[in-house]
ROGUTI-580956 format. One record per residue (C-alpha): residue in three letters; x, y, z. Coordinates in steps of 0.1 Angstrom, whole numbers, padded with zeros to 4 digits, always signed. Example, Ala and Ser with C-alpha at 12.3 -4.5 7.8 and 13.67 -1.06 7.14 Angstrom:
2
ALA+0123-0045+0078 SER+0137-0011+0071 
END
This chain:
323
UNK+0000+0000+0000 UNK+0029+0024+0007 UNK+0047+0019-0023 UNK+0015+0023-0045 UNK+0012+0059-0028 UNK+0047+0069-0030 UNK+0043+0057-0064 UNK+0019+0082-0075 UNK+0039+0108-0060 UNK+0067+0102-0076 UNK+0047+0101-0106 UNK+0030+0132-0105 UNK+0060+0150-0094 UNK+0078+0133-0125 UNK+0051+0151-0143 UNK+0053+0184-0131 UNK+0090+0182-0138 UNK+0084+0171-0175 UNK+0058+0196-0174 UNK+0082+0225-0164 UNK+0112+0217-0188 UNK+0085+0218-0218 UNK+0079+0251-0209 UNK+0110+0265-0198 UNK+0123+0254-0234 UNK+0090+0264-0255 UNK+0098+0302-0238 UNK+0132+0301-0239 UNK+0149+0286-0264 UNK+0116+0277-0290 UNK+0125+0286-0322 UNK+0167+0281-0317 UNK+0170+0244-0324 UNK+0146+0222-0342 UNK+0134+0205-0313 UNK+0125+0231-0290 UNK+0109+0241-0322 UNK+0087+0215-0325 UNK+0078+0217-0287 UNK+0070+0252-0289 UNK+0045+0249-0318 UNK+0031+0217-0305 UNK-0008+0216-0295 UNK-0004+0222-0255 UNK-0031+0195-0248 UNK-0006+0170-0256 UNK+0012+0172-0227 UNK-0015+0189-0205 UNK-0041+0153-0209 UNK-0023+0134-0185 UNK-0032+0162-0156 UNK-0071+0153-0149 UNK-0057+0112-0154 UNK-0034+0120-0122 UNK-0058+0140-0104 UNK-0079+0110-0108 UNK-0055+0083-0093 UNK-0055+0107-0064 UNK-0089+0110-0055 UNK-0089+0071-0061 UNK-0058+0065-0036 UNK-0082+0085-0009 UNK-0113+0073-0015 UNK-0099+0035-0011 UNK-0071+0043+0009 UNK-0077+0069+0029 UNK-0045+0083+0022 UNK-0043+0120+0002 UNK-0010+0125+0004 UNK-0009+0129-0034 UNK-0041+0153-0036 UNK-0020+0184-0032 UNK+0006+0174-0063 UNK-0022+0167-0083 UNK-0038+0199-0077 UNK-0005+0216-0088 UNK-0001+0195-0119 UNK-0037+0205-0126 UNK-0032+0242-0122 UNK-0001+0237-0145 UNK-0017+0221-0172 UNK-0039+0250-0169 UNK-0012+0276-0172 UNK+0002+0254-0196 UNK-0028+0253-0216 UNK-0029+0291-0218 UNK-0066+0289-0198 UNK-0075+0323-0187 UNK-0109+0338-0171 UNK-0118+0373-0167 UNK-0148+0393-0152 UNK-0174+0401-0178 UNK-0167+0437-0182 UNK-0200+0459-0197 UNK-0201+0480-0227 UNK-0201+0514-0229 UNK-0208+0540-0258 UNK-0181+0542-0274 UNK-0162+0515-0271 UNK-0140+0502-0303 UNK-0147+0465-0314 UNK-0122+0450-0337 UNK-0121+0419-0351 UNK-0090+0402-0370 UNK-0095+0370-0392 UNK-0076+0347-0414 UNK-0098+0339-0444 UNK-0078+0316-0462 UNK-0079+0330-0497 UNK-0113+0317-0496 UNK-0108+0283-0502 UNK-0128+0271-0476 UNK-0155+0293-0475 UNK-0175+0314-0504 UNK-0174+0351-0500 UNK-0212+0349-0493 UNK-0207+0330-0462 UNK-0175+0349-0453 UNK-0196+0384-0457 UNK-0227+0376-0436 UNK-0201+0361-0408 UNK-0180+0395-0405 UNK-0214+0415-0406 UNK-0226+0394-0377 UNK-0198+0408-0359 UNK-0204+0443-0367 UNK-0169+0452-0358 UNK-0158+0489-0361 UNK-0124+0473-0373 UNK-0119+0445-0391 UNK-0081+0431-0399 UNK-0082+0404-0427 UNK-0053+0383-0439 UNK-0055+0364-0466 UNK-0075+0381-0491 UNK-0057+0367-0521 UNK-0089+0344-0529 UNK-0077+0316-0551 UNK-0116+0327-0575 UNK-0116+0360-0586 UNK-0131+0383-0582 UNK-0138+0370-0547 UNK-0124+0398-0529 UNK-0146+0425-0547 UNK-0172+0399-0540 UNK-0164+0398-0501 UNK-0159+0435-0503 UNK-0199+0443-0519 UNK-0215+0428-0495 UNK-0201+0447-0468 UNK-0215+0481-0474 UNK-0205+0510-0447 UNK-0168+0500-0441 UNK-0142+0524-0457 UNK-0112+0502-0473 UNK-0079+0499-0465 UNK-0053+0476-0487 UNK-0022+0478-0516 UNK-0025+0484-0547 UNK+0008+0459-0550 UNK-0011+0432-0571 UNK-0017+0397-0551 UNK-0016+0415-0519 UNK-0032+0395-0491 UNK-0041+0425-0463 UNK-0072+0442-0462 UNK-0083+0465-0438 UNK-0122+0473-0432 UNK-0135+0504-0411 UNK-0164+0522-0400 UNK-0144+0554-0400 UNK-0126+0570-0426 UNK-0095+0558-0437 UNK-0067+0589-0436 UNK-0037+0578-0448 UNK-0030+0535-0462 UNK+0010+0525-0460 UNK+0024+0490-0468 UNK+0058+0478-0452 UNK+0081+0456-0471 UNK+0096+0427-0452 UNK+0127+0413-0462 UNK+0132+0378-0472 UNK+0096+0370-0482 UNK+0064+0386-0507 UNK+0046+0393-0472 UNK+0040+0430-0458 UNK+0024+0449-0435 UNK-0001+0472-0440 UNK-0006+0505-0417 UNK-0037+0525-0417 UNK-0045+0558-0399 UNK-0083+0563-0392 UNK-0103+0591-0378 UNK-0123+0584-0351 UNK-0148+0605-0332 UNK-0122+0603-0300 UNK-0093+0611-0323 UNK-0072+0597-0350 UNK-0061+0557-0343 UNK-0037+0538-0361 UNK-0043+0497-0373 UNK-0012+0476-0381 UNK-0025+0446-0398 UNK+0001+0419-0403 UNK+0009+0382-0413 UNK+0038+0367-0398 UNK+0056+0342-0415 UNK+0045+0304-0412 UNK+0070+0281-0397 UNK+0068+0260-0424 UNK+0078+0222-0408 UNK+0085+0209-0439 UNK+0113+0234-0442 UNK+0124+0234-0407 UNK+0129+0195-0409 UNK+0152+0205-0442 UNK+0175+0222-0418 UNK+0159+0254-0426 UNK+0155+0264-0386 UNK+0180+0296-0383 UNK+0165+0308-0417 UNK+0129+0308-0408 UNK+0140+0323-0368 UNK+0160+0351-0389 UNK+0131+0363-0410 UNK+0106+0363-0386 UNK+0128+0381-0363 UNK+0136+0404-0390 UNK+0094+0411-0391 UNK+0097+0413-0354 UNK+0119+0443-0356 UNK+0106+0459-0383 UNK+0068+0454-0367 UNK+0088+0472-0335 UNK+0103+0500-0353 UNK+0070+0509-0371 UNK+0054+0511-0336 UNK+0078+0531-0321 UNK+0071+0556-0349 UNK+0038+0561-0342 UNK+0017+0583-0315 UNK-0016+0578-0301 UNK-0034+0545-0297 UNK-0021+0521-0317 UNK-0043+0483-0330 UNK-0019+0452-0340 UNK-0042+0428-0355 UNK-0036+0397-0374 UNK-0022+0361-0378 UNK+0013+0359-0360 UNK+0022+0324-0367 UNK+0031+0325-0327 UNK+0019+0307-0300 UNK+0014+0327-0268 UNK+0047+0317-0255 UNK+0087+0320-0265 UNK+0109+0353-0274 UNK+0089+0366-0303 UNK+0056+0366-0282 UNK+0070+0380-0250 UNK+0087+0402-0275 UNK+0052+0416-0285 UNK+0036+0417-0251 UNK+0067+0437-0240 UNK+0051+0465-0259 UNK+0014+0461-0263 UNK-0016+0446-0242 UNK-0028+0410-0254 UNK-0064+0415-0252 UNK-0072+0379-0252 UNK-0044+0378-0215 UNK-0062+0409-0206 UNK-0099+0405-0206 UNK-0103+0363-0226 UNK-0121+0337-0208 UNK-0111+0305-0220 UNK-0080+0295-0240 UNK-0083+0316-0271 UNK-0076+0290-0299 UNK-0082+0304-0333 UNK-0065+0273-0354 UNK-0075+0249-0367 UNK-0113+0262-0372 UNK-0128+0225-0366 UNK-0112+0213-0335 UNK-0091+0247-0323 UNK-0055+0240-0309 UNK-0037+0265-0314 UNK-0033+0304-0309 UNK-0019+0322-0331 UNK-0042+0347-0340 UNK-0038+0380-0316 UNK-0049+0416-0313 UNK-0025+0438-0295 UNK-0033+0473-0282 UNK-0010+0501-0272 UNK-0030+0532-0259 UNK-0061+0512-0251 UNK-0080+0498-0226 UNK-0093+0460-0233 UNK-0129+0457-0225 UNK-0132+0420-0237 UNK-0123+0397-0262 UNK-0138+0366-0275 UNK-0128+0341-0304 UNK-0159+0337-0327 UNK-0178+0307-0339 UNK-0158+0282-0366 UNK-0166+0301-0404 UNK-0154+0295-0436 UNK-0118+0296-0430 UNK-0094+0273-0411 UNK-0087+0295-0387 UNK-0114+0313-0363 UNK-0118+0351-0359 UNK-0107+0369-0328 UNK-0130+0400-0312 UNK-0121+0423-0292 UNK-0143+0454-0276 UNK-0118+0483-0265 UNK-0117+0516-0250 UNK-0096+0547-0246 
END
């Protein structure tokens, strides 16, 4: 009987030690070596499933033995597959006039979804600001499509042809700016609006994928350099600008590792700030994974929610915020 109880101890404490090291090198070293890599861009609930199992053969070792000597480690490997998880549970904080929603989405050239369905999904929101990646549907014209069927946003988006941004708003658009990015066809786009509480600058963006396939072909410090090169350059364009300040799109990132603490460093993460939940946006179907953020600078968070699945693979973020 003893040993069976030390014996889940030791187990659960094994866990909370494997548990640790995943995430000490997910933050820390991620996207340095190929298999911290791998760990960093692995779905958490992978290592987070064996938690509630634990937890389990605790409550099972008291109830027949009387003996809950491993209820507390199970608790702590339950709240760090939690943390690990990226779970997260705010007040419900009310609206108020005023208040900015934004909403950022990956629409996957349309290949998933037709622009009909995509249109009546994004006017459901009824987002002041919407951030769209992705635009470059594979059956034109599907973007002049999309864009018809949303009557009352002003557009934002390059005339470089094949140009994936697109930036929707309620209020008019002042100025439209794309940002090459070395080392790959993406860009940025930056868009000053004028709002009734004064003017407000959107940064939509598309990180680079970390394309596996490449990484596995020894392609690791290439794809860290380039998106570290988007990192700075996302930075530098920040730094430039005064007033509140939205950075909305599909980072490729998960909420954990240099780039991402790289971002928080200088903006709020609404879905840290005000989610309730774990905020997966990818993939749409069964949601792992996420990557998809809004960032403020300037800005109170109100709240933020990631929307129903829609014709994409990934699913839209929300956000209501305030200045």
């Amino acid at each position: 009987m003893a040993g069976t109880v030390v014996s889940v101890r030791r187990l659960i404490w094994s866990y909370l030690a494997v548990l640790l090291l995943a995430w000490s090198l997910g933050e820390v070293v991620a996207e340095r070596s190929l298999p911290t890599l791998l760990l960093a861009y692995a779905p958490p609930a992978l290592l987070a499933w064996p938690a509630p199992l634990l937890m389990l053969a605790a409550l099972a070792q008291w109830a027949v033995r009387k003996n809950g000597r491993a209820l507390l480690p199970a608790l702590l490997a339950c709240g760090a597959a939690l943390f690990f998880l990226g779970f997260t549970w705010h007040p419900v904080r009310a609206s108020q006039p005023g208040d900015l929603s934004v909403l950022t989405y990956n629409i996957a050239r349309g290949q998933l979804g037709s622009a009909e369905r995509l249109s009546a999904q994004l006017r459901a929101a009824e987002a002041d600001v919407i951030t769209l990646q992705e635009t470059n549907g594979v059956r034109w014209p599907f973007t002049e499509t999309l864009l018809n069927r949303l009557p009352g946003y002003f557009v934002s988006r390059s005339d470089t042809p094949g140009a994936e941004l697109l930036t929707l708003s309620r209020f008019p658009v002042v100025s439209t700016r794309e940002v090459s990015l070395p080392g790959t066809t993406r860009r940025f786009l930056v868009t000053l609006l004028r709002t009734p509480q004064g003017d407000l600058s959107v940064v939509n963006v598309h990180f680079s994928t970390v394309m596996f396939s490449r990484v596995i072909d020894g392609q690791v410090q290439t794809t860290r350099r380039n998106r570290q090169n988007q990192l700075e350059i996302l930075t530098r364009e920040a730094a430039a600008v005064r007033g509140p300040l939205i950075v909305a799109g599909d980072f490729n990132t998960p909420p954990r590792g240099r780039i991402y603490r790289a971002l928080t460093a200088q903006f709020a993460d609404v879905w840290n700030a005000a989610g309730r939940g774990l905020g997966y946006t990818f993939a749409s179907a069964q949601p792992s994974l996420r990557i998809d953020y809004v960032f403020a600078r300037g800005l109170k968070v109100v709240s933020a929610e990631v929307q129903p699945p829609g014709g994409s693979d990934h699913r839209a973020l929300a956000a209501r915020l305030r200045e």
